[in-house]
N, C-alpha and C positions, 0 to 999 in steps of 0.2 A: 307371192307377197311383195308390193312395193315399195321400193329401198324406205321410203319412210314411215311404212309400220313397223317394219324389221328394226329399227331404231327404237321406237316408242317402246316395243317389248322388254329393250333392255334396261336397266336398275343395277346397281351393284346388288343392294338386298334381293332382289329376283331373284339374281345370278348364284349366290350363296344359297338361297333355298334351293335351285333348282338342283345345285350341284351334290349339295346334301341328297337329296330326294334320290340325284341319280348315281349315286355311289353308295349307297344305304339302303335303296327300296329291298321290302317295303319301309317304311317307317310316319310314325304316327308325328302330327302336328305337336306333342308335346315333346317327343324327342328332339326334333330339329330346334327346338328353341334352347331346347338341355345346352346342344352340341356346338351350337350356334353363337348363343350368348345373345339371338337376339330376341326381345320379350311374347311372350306367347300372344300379345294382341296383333303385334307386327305379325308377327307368322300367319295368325289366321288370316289376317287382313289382307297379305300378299298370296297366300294359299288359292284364296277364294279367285281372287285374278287371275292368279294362273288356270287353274279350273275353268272359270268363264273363256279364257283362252283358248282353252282345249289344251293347257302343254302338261298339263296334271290332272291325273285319275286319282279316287277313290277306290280300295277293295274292301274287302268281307272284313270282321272286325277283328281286331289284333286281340292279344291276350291281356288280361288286366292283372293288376296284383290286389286287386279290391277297386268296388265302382263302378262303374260305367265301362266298357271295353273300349277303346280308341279306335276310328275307323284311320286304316291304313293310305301311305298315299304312294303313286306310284307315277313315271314318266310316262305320258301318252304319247308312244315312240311313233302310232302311225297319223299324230296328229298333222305334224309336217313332213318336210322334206327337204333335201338337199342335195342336189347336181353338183358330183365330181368328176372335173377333165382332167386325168396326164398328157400334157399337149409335147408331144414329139421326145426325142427329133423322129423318131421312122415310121410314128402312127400315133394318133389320138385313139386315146380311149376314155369314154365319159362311164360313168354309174350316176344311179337315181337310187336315195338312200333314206331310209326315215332315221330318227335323233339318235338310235342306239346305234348307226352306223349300221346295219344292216343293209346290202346291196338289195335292192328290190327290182332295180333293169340294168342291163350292159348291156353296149354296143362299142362299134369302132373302126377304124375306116385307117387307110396307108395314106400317108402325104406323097405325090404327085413334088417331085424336085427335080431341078431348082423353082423356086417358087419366089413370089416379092410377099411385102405384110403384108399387103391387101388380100394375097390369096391366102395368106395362113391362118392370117382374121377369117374369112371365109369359112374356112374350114371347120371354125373352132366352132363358127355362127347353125353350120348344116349341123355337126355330129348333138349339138344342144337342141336344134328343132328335132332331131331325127326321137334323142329320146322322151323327148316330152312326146311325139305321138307314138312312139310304143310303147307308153306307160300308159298316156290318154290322163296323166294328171292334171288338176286345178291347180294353174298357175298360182292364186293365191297362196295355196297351200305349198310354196316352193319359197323356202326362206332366204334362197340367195346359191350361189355360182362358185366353187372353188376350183382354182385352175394351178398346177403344179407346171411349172417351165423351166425347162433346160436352159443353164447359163445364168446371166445376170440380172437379175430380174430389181425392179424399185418399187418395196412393197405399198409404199404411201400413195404412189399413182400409178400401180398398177401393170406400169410399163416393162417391157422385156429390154432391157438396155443391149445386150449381149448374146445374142445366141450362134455361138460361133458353130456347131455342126449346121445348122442352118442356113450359116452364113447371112443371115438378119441381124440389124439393130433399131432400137428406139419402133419397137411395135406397140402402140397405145389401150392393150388387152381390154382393161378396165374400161377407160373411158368408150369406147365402141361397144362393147359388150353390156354395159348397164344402159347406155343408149338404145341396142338393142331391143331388149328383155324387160328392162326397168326392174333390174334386180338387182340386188348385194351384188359385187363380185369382188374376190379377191383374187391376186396372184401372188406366186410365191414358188421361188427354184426347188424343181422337185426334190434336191435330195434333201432339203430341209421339210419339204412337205413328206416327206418317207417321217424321217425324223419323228414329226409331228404325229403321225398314225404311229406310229410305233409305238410313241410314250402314253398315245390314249388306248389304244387296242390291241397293242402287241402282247400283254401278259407280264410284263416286267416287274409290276410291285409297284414301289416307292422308290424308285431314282432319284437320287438328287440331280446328276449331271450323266447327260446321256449323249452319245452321238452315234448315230445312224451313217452308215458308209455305203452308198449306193456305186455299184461296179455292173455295169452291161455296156451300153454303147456308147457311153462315156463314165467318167469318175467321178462320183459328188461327196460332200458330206455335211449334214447339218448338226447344231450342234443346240442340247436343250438344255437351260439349267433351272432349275427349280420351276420348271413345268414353262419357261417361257423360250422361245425362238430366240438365238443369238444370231446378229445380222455382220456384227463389226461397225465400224465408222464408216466405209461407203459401201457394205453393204456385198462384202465378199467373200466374209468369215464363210469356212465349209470347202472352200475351193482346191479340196484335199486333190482332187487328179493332176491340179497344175504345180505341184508342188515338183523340184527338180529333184530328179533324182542319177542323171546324167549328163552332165552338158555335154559331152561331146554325142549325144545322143540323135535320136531321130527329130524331126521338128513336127511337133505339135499341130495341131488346127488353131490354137491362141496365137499362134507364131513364135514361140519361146523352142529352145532342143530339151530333149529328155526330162520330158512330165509324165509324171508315174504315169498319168492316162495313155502314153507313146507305148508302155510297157504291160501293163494290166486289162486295157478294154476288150471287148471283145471282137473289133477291129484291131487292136492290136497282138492277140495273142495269134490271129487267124494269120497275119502279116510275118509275125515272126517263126508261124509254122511252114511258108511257101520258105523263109528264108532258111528252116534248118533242118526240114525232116526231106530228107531223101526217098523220091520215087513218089510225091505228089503233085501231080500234075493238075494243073489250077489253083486256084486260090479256095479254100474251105472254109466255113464259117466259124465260129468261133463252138456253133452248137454242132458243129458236125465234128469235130475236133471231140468235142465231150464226149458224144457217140461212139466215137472211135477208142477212145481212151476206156468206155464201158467194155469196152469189146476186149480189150486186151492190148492194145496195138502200143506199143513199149515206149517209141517215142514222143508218142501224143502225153501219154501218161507223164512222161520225165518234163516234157513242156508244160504241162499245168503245176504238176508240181515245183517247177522254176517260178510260175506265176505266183503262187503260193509265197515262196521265198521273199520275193519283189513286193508283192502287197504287204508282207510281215516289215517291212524295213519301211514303207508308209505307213503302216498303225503301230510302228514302234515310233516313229518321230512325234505320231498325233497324241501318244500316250505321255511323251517327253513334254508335250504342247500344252496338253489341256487337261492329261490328269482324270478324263471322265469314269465315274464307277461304273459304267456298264461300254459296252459300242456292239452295236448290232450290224450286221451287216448282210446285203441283200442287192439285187438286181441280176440279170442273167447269167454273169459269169460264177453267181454264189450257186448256182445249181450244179458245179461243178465240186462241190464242199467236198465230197472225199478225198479229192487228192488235194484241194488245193489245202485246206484246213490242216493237215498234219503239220505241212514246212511251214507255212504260217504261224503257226503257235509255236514251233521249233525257234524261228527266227525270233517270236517276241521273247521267251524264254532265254536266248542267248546277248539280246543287243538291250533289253530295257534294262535302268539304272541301279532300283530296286528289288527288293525279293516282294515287296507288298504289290509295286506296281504291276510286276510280270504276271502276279495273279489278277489280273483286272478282267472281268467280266466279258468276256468274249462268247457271242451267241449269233446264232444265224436266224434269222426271219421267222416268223410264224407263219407270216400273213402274205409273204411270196409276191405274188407280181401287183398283188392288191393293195400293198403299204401304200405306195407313194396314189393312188385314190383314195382311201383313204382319206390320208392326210389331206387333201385339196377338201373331201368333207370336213375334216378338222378344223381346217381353216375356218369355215363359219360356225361349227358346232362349240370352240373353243369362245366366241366372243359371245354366247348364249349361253352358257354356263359356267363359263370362268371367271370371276368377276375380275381378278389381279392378273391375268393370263393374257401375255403383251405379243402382239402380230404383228413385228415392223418394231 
């Protein structure tokens, strides 16, 4: 679909019915105007458009209380479509997704480093052709490109300002990419795009204020309140791994010493198990460590559960911070949740301020490696039916 129908689709009243329709289906054209407030000519009026659109179905007829029975209406999830990249840093992975968020293709490929933007652009440019022809989808039918990226990203123009495991700056995603395709794209740092899927698919309820903690090969966190992305004033809010938690510590990839990420990633837990477990010869990854810790192996176990401790004393500051009813957390080193979760919630129980706060809503992922894709669908599913739902 080209960038400027994907615009014309949208209406605040659209977006309000559509989100009724897809948080309610089934439900009948007189309901949504009950629930709505807005008057049942507007409703049908906009109904029928969407229908002619393809982005709403009719079913079988609902129940009546007398009269005529109401025909039901429902999201035509396989009308469209939308293409989610997690781009790096150690591999892209894109999905192909219809509106309910269901993954319909994945694919995904290693980045080749050191690399410059041109070849990162590249890469973003193959893994996007690859899956449009294993889907063999109608471009038309692709409502636009959500792209999650590590580090700092500028969500207005789309650009990567930062990407320091990369070692790249100022990559122009956006602009090359809808050049490309002649589609929507957004971009946006993945762990705010984790964030984002989490609050739309993760199972949470009704959150007021949520934040998502993304821990694998670096440390993110995004932060959602009342359904909208918070960015901060340039656009760093979430930058939970570089927060200090040592200075005379190790130095960072940011160049700062001791960022929770120096202590927590899983480049860093794998670093400081060469430096403390005796009779390991090489460097082991952070998932072969977990391995090992499955198996029994005492001082692997004692080192995640150190991790554990260390990450509790970062979502104890972020709870000091920002006070969120829920924080979910997720990425490769949460697959270690056994041991690390115990001292983790030990630690929050001992250092947070409160007795109400200590009980603040601590949960691990549903959605696993697929939040933060997700979320990059999110990105455009969220300005299609959210009318007040702010991106940037």
């Amino acid at each position: 679909m080209q960038r400027g129908t994907f615009q014309l689709m949208k209406s605040v009243n659209k977006s309000i019915i559509l989100n009724k329709i897809r948080t309610s289906e089934p439900i009948s054209r007189a309901q949504i105007a009950k629930e709505t407030s807005l008057t049942p000519p507007t409703v049908s009026s906009i109904v029928k458009e969407l229908i002619d659109q393809g982005l709403v179905k009719e079913s079988t007829l609902g129940h009546s209380s007398g009269g005529r029975k109401p025909t039901m209406l429902h999201i035509n999830a396989g009308a469209f479509y939308v293409i989610g990249v997690d781009a790096g840093p150690e591999r892209v992975e894109c999905i192909l997704s219809d509106l309910t968020g269901e993954i319909l293709q994945r694919t995904s490929s290693l980045l080749a480093k050191p690399l410059t933007n041109e070849q990162f652009v590249s890469a973003l440019k193959d893994i996007i052709y690859k899956i449009l022809n294993i889907s063999k989808t109608d471009q038309e039918k692709i409502i636009g490109i959500g792209i999650a990226m590590h580090g700092v990203v500028d969500v207005e123009t789309g650009t990567s300002l930062v990407a320091p495991i990369l070692k790249l700056k100022n990559i122009p995603i956006k602009e090359v990419l809808e050049k490309e395709f002649n589609l929507t794209v957004k971009v946006e740092n993945d762990a705010r795009a984790m964030a984002l899927g989490e609050s739309r698919f993760g199972g949470h309820g009704d959150v007021d204020s949520m934040v998502a903690v993304n821990v694998g090969r670096g440390v993110g966190a995004g932060v959602v309140m009342n359904g909208n992305l918070y960015h901060g004033a340039q656009g760093i809010a979430g930058e939970l791994g570089h927060m200090t938690i040592d200075m005379n510590g190790e130095i960072c990839e940011c160049g700062n010493r001791g960022c929770l990420q120096t202590l927590v990633s899983g480049e860093a837990i794998a670093e400081r198990a060469a430096k403390q477990i005796k009779g390991i010869s090489g460097k082991l990854t952070g998932k072969e460590i977990f391995e090992m810790a499955e198996k029994g192996n005492e001082p692997c176990i004692e080192l995640l559960q150190e991790t554990g401790k260390i990450l509790g004393i970062g979502i104890t500051n972020l709870i000091h911070l920002v006070n969120p009813g829920k924080i979910v957390l997720g990425g490769g080193v949460m697959k270690s949740e056994r041991f690390i979760k115990p001292p983790l919630l030990e630690m929050i129980h001992q250092k947070v301020l409160t007795d109400e706060a200590r009980e603040t809503d601590i949960s691990f992922t549903r959605l696993g490696d697929d939040a933060t894709l997700l979320g990059a669908v999110s990105l455009l599913l969220v300005e299609l039916f959210d009318p007040v739902a702010k991106i940037g």
